[in-house]
C-alpha positions in Angstrom: 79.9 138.5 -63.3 76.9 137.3 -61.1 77.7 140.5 -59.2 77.9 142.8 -61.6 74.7 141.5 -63.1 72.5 142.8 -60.4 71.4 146.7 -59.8 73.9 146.9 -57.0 76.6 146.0 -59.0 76.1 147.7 -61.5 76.3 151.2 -59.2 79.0 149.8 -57.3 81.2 148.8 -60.1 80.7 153.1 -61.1 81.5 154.5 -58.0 83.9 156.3 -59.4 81.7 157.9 -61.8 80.1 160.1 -59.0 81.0 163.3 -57.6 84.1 162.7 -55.0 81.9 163.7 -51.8 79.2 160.9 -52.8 81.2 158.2 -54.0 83.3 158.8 -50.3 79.6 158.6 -48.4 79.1 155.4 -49.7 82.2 153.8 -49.4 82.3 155.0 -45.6 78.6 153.8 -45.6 77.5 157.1 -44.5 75.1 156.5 -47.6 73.5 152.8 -48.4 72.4 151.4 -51.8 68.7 150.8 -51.9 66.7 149.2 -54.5 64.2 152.1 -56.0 62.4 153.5 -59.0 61.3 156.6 -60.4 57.6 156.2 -61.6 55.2 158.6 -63.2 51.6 158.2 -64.5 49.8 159.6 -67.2 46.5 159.3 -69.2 46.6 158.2 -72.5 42.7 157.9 -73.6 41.3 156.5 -76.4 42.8 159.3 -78.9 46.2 160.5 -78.1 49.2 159.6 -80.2 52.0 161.3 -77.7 52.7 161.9 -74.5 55.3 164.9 -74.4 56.1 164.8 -70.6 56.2 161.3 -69.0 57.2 163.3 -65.5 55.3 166.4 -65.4 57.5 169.6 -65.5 55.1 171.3 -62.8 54.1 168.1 -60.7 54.3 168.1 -56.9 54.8 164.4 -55.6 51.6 162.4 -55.4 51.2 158.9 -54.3 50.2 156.8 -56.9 50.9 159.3 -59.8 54.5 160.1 -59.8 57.2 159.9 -56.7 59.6 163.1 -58.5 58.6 166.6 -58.5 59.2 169.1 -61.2 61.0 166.1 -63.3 63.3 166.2 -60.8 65.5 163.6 -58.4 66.0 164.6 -54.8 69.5 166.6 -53.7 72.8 164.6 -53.5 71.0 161.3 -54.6 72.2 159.7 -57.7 70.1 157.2 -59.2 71.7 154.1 -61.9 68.8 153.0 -64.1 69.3 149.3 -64.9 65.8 148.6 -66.2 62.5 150.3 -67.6 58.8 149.2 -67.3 55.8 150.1 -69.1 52.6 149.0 -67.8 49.1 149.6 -69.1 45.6 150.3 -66.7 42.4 151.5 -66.8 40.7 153.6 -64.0 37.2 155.1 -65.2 36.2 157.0 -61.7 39.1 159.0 -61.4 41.2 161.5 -63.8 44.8 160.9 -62.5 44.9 157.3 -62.8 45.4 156.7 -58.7 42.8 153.5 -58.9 44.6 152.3 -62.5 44.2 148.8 -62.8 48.0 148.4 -63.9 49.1 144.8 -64.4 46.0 143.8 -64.4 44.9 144.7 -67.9 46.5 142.8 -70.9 48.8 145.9 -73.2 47.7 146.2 -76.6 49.6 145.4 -79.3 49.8 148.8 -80.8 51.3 150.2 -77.2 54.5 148.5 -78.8 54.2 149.9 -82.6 55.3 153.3 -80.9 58.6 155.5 -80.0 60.4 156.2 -76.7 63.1 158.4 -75.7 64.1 159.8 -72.4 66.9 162.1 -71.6 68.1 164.5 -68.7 69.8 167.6 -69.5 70.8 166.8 -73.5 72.1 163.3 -71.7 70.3 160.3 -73.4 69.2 158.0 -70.9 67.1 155.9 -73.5 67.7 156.9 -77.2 64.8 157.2 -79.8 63.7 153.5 -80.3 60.6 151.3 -81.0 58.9 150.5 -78.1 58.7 147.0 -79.5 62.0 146.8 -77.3 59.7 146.1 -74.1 57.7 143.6 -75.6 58.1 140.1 -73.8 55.5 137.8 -75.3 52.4 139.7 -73.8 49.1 137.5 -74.1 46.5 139.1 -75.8 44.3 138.4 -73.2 44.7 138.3 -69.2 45.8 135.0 -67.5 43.4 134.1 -64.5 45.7 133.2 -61.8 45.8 133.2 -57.4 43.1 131.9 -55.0 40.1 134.8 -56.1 41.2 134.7 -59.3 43.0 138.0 -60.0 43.4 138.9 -64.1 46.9 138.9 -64.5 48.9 140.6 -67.6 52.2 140.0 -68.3 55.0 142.9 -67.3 56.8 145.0 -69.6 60.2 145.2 -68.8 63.2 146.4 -70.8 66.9 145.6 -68.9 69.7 148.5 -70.0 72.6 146.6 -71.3 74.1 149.9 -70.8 73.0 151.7 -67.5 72.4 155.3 -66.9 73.0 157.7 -63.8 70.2 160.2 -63.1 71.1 162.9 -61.5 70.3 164.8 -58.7 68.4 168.6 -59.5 68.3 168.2 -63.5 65.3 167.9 -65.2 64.2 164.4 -66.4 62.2 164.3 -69.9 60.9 161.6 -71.8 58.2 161.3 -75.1 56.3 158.4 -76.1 54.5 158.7 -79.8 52.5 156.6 -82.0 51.3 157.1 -85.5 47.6 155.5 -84.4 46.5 155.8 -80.5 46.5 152.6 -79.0 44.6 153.3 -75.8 41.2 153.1 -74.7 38.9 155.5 -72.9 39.9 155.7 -69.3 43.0 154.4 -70.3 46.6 155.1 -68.5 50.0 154.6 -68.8 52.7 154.2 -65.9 56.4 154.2 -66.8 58.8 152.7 -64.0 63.0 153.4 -64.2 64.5 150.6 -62.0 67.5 150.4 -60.6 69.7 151.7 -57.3 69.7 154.8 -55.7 71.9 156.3 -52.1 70.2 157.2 -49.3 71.5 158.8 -46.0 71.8 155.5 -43.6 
């Protein structure tokens, strides 16, 4: 149960869930298991109420602002989602949120009165539900914390008590919505899918 409780065991213990020629890669270790996520970052502002594309349908890969491009994971890697994040940052010099200050800004409240789904090719890989799901007992303010004093928020994240493969070459979409905006100006949002992914060794 220990085992299965991690990200790796969780992929191993669906091995058989993957297409014959992948599931033979790893067990011959042509392939490892690596820890990785799938992140994307997007502005929110001090007035919007949804954000209909968490990864952006026509986005190359850019460091910082989103490591998929066109919604899309790489060919012949499969990818088990075993936990979301949500964090919260501000960057007021530049549009695309590269300079964000995530985990350093405390989340508002009303970040978590809102709706997430995400899904991949009719697949639901998070059904419609209250983002109050990610809430973990988030100060309202930031906790001052290291040697120079870094403002540190609490994270965000929800653990899948039911796991989900992306897959390779199918687009991945995802909706937040709120019924009042809970950002401020400048403000961004950065959503994180945790979990295990194969990679050539």
């Amino acid at each position: 149960s220990t085992t299965l409780a991690t990200s790796r065991g969780q992929y191993i213990s669906r091995l058989s869930q993957l297409p014959s020629d992948i599931m033979q890669q790893v067990i011959t270790n042509q392939d490892q298991l690596n820890d990785s996520e799938i992140y994307s970052v997007l502005p929110l502002g001090a007035s919007l109420t949804a954000l209909n594309d968490l990864f952006d349908p026509s986005g190359a890969k850019v460091v910082a602002v989103r490591n998929i491009a066109n919604q899309k994971v790489d060919a012949g890697k499969w990818f088990l989602v075993t936990a979301i994040e949500i964090l919260y940052g501000i960057d007021a010099v530049n549009v695309t949120g590269v300079a964000a200050t995530f985990g350093f800004e405390p989340i508002p409240g009303k970040l978590y009165n809102g709706e997430i789904e995400i899904s991949q090719n009719g697949r639901k890989i998070l059904s419609r539900q209250s983002m109050a799901a990610f809430w973990g007992g988030i100060a309202a303010t930031a906790v001052l914390t290291g040697p120079i004093n870094y403002p540190m928020a609490a994270r965000s994240i929800l653990k899948l008590d039911n796991p989900k493969w992306i897959r390779p070459m199918e687009e991945l979409k995802g909706r937040m919505e709120w019924s009042v905006a809970p950002g401020v100006a400048n403000s961004f949002i950065k959503i994180r899918l945790i979990g295990t992914v194969n990679e050539r060794a």
